[in-house]
N, C-alpha and C positions, 0 to 999 in steps of 0.2 A: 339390605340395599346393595343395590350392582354399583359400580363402579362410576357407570351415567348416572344412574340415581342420587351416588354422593356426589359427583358436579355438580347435577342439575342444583340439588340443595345448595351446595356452595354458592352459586351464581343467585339465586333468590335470596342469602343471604346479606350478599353485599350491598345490595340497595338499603338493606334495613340499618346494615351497619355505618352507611353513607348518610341516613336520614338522623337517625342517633344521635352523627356527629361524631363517630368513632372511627377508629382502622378494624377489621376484621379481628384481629388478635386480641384489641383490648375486649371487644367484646363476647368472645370467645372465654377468655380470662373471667370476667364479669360473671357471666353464665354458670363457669362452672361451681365460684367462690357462692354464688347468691345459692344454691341449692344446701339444705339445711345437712344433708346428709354429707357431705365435701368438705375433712377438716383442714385441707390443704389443698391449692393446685401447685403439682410439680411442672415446672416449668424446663423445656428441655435448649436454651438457648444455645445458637452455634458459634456467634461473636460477641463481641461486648457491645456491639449496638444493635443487638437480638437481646440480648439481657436488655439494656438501658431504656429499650423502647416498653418491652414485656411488665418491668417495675413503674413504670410512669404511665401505666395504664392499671396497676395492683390495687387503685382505691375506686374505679369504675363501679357504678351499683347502676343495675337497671330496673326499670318500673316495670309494672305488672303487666302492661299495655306493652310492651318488647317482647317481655318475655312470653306472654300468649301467640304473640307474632312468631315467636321463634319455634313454637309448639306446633304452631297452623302447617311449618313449614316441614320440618322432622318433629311427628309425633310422638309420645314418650315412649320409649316401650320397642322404638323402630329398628330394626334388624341393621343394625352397620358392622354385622362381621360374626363367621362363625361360633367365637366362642364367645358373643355376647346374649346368644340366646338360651344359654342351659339353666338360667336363674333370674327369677324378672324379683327385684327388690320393692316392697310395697309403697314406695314413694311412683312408683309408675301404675298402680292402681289405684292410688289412693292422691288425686290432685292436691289437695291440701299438704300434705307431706311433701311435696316439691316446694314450698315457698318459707321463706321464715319470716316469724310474725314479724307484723311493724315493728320498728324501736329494735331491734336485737343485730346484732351482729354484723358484718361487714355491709348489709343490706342496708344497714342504716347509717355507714360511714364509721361504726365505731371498728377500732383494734384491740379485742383484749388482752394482747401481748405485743411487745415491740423489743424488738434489741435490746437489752441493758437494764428491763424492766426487773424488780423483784420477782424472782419466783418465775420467769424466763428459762424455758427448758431450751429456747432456738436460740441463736447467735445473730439471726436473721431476720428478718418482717415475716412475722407469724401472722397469715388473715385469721384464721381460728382457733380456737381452742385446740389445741394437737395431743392427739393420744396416742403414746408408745406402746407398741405393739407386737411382737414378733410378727414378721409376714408369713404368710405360708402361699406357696404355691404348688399348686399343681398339676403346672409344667416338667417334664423331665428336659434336664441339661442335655442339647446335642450331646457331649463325649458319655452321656451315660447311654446312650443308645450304641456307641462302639463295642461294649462288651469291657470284660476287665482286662487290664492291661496285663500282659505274659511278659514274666522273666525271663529272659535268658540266661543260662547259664555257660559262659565260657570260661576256657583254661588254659 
């Protein structure tokens, strides 16, 4: 997607998010938690009322009937950025693997972790199951594209 392309989607967006009953963000938030494949959304807030507002939208679930609307709008699979096309994961060929069944998981209002709970690996409102992981990327760091740093040697 070009740049108008992602406005344009933002601006079709908004109405859906206004009909909802929601702000942009929570349902944002929603979208990404409801998808089966999503053990967590990180959330990047700049102030404590960019958090406070972000968490008070953290138990949002939307129905099937949004989320097709959301589909109509950016379809799955949609090119929004270079390096999100080098690997298409089967939940974008495969419709069913985008939704989690009825009754399960944050879809359906449940938390199966929460702060302080037994057997609680987060500290924090965990929406899903979270699996520890090493990450790996393969990005190289700006300064490793500088080359190796040279000693000098003075006397």
């Amino acid at each position: 997607m070009t740049d108008e392309r992602k406005l344009d989607a933002v601006e079709r967006l908004l109405p859906l998010a206004e009909q909802a009953g929601l702000s942009l963000t929570h349902m944002a938030l929603a979208f990404a938690i409801t998808h089966p494949g999503v053990t967590a959304a990180v959330i990047g807030p700049r102030t404590m009322v960019h958090l406070d507002d972000l968490l008070a939208g953290a138990a949002t679930a939307l129905d099937d009937d949004l989320l097709d609307r959301i589909d109509a709008i950016v379809p799955p699979g949609a090119d929004v950025g270079p390096l999100d096309v080098a690997y298409v994961p089967p939940a974008l060929t495969e419709s069913a693997l985008r939704r989690r069944q009825p009754g399960s998981g944050a879809a359906a209002g449940e938390w199966p972790c929460r702060s302080g709970e037994a057997g609680s690996r987060v500290p924090s409102l965990c929406i899903t199951h979270t699996v520890w992981a090493p990450a790996v990327s393969t990005v190289r760091p700006y300064w490793s594209t500088l080359g190796r740093p040279r000693l000098s040697h003075r006397v």
